[in-house]
N, C-alpha and C positions, 0 to 999 in steps of 0.2 A: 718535752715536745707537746703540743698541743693535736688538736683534731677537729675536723669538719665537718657538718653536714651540709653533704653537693646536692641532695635533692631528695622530696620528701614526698611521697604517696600514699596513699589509702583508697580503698573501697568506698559505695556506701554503703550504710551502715542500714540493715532491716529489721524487723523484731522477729523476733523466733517463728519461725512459720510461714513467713513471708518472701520478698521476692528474691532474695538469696538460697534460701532454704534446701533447691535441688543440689546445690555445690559440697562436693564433698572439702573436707579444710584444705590441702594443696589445691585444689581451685579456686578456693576462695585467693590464696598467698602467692600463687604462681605469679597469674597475671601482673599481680601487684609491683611483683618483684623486678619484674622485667620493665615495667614502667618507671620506675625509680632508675632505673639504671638507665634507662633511655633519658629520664631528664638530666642527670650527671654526665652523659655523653660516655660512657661508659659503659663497656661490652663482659659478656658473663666471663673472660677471660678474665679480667682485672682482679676478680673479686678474689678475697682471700677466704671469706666464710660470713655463715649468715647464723644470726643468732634469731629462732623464734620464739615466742612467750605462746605457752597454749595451758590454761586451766583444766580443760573438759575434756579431754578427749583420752584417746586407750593409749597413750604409748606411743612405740615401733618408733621415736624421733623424728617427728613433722617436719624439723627442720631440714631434715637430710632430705623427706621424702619432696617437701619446697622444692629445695634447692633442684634436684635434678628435673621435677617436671616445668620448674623454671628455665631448663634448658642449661645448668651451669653446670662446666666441668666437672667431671665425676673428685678431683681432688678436694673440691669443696665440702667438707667432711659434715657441715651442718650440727648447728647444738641445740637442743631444747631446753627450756627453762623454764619454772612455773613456781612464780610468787605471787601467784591469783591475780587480782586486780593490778597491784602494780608492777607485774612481769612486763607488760611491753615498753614500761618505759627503764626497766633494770635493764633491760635487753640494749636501750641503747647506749645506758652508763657503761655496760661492762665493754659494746664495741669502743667505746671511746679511750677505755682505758689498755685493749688490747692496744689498740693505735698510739696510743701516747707512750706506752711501753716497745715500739718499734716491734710488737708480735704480728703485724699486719698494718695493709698499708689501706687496704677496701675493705669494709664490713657491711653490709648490709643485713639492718637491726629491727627487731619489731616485732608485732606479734599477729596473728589470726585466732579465729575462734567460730567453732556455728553451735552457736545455741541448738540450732533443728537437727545437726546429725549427730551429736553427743553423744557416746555409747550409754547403755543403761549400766548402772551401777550397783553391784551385790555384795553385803558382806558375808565372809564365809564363816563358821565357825568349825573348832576341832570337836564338839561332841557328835557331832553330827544331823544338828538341826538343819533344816531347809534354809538354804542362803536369804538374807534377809534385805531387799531393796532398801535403797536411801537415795538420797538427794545430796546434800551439803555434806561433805569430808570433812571430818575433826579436822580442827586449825590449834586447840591446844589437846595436854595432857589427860585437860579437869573440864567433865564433859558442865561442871556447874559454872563454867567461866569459858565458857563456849556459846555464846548467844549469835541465833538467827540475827542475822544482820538487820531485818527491818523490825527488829525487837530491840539493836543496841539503837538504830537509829532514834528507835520512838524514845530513849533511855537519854540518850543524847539532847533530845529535843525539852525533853523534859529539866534536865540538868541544867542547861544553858540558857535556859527559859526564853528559847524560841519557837513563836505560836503556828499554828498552824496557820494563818491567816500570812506571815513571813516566806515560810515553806512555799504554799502557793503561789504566792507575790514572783518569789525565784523563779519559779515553773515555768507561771504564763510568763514572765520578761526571756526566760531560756528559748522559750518555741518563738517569741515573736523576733527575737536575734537573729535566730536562725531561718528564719523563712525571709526574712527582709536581706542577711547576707548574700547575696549571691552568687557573688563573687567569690567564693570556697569553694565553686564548680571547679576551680582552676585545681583544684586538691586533688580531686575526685576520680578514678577510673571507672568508666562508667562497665558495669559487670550485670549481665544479665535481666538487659533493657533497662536498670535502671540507672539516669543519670545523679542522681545526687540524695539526700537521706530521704527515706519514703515515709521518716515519722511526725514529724514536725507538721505542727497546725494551728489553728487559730483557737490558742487555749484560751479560754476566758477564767475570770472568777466564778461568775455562776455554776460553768462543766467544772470547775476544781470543787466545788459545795458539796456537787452531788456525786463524786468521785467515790471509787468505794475505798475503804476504809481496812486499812491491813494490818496495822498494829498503833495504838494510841494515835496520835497526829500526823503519821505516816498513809499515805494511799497513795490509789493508783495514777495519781495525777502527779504528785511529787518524788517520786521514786522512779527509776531510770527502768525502762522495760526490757528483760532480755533478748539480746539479739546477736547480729551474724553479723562479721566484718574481720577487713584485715589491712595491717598499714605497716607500711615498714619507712626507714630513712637509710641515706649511702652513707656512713662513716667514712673518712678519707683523713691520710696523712697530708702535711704541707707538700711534700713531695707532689702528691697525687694532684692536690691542689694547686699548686701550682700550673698545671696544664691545662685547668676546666676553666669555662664558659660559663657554668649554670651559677646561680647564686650561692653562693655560702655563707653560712650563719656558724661562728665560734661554739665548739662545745666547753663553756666556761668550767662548768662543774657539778655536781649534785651531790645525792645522799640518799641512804635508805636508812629507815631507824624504825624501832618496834619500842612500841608505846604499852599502854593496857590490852589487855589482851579484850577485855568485857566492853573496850569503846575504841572501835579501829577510827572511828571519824576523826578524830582527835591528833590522831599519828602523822598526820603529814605536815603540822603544827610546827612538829621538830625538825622535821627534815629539811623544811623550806628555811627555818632558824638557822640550823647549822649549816645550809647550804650559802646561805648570806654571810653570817660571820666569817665565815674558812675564806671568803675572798673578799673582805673588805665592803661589800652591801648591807643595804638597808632596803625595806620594803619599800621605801621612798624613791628607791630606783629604779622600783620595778615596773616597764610601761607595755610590758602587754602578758596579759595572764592567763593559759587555759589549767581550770583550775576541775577536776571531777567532780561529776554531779550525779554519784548514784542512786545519793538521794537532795535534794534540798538541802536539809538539816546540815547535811557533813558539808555542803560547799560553803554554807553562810557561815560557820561553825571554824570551817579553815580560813574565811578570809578576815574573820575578825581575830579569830587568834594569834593568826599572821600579821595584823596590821597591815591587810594589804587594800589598796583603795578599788572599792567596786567594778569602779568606773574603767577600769583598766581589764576585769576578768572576766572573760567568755566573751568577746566582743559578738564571734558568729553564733552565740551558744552553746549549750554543753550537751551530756548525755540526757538529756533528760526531756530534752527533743530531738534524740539521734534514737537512742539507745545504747544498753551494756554488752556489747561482745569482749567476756571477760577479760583475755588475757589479751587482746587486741585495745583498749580502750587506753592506758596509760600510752601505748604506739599512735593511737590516732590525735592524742591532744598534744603530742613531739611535732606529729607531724601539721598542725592546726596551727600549732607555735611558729614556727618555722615558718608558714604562707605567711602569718599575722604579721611578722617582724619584717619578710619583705614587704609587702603592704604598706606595713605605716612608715617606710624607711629606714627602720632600722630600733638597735637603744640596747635593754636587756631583757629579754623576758624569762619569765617561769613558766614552768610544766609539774604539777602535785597532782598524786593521788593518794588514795586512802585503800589498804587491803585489808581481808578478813585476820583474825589473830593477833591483831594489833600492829599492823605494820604500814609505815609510810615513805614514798619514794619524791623528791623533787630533781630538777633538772634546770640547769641554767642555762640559756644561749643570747651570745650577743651577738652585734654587729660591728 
């Protein structure tokens, strides 16, 4: 059996702090939710269950607490899931494979995240020292093979000997995509006055010069800023499909794979590889690409690893003139994909991201 996505929504996207920031996370994903399912033509009754991706937050299962301020059936049991960066788009692998497994017929898949209401984070210890704040959660065993992300990036950058003069180049082409798209409004629900991403500018070379500087060739220009957002997509059986109206795009197939743990940029290399092989593609056929851009270095890094052609990836832009609402961001280029491929009429595209610990997720959908 195969499976569908009948319609696909998101937020926009803010930087931490900004005009999202009062929403707590079921506010940010509620709305969303109910949007998506209005463009499927499909009512909270339908739904079998909603899978969310949430990195940062305390627990208690987001997904459940979604799903009911979404207004949907108390049987809708809600799952959370967190494979960092690229949870919202495992979240739509695994609805697809519920569906294609006849476990469900509706799923509504995808993640949220607010950078601004985050809980604070303590570790405790048994002797009884005072709990000690952190930031970033261990991603391995071996805290020597645990690198800050925009430490592997700069590591990355260095390796593959792409200059920072490349990095920027990405940057400013990313915000000027995005700001000339306009047409992604159509994606968009607009949430708390704002109607579409409030980060995106007129980057030049010069402001990327004098950007500041975070780790080797890495700065603040090139590197995706955190932020607040949420985006889901309807999973649906033929069955289900068969009855709808809205458009549908094939969920072809994907992949998650973990690569080196000391260079996550690298990991989605594979997954987009074994995602093409297992059904008979080549990056040659791939015509429309949202590809993540946490930082530069990992988007340019994946699309030459991939052999994938430029010209095909980020049409409206990527994160890096939106921003990173972690576990929401792998959800939001699903659902980027999906407008993109009705748009240009159709073909096959891809959706890749890169997660911290070495891990990488791709996603295929045709028409």
């Amino acid at each position: 059996m195969t499976s569908f996505i009948a319609s696909a929504c998101r937020s926009p996207v803010a930087p931490r702090g900004g005009g999202l920031s009062a929403m707590a996370l079921h506010e940010l994903a509620a709305p969303v939710i109910r949007a998506a399912l209005r463009g499927a033509g499909l009512s909270p009754q339908d739904v079998d269950e909603v899978i969310l991706s949430n990195a940062l937050g305390g627990g208690g299962n987001p997904a459940r607490i979604a799903a009911l301020a979404a207004g949907l059936p108390e049987h809708v049991a809600g799952l959370s899931t967190d494979r960092q960066c690229a949870g919202g788009l495992d979240a739509i692998l695994l609805a697809a494979m519920m569906v294609q497994s006849g476990h469900a017929d509706v799923v509504v898949a995808g993640g949220a995240e607010s950078y601004s209401r985050r809980p604070l984070r303590q570790r405790t210890f048994a002797d009884g020292r005072a709990p000690e704040p952190y930031d970033q959660a261990p991603f391995t065993p071996w805290p020597d093979r645990d690198p800050e992300m925009a430490l592997a990036a700069a590591e990355l950058a260095r390796s593959q000997g792409i200059s920072r003069k490349a990095q920027d180049d990405w940057a400013v082409a990313s915000h000027a995509k995005a700001l000339a798209q306009s047409a992604r409004s159509s994606e968009i629900l607009p949430l708390a006055g704002l109607q579409t991403d409030s980060f995106a500018r007129a980057l030049s070379p010069g402001l990327c010069k004098r950007a500041k500087v975070i780790s080797g060739d890495i700065t603040a220009a090139n590197a995706a800023v955190a932020a607040d957002g949420a985006a889901f997509c309807v999973v649906v059986s033929p069955r289900v499909a068969a009855r709808l109206t809205s458009p549908l795009v094939r969920v072809i197939g994907g992949a998650t794979r973990g690569g080196t743990p000391e260079c996550p940029g690298l990991a989605p290399v594979v997954a987009i590889q074994s995602s093409l092989a297992r059904h008979g593609l080549s990056a040659a056929d791939i015509g429309t690409a949202e590809i993540m851009e946490a930082y530069a270095v990992q988007a340019i890094a994946c699309v030459q690893g991939a052999k994938l052609d430029p010209a095909v990836v980020n049409r409206g832009g990527g994160a890096l003139a939106r921003g990173h609402p972690i576990g929401a961001s792998g959800a939001i280029n699903a659902v980027r994909l999906y407008h993109e491929l009705i748009r240009s009429g159709g073909g096959t595209g891809l959706a890749a991201i890169a997660a911290a610990g070495g891990l990488g997720t791709a996603l295929l959908l045709g028409t």
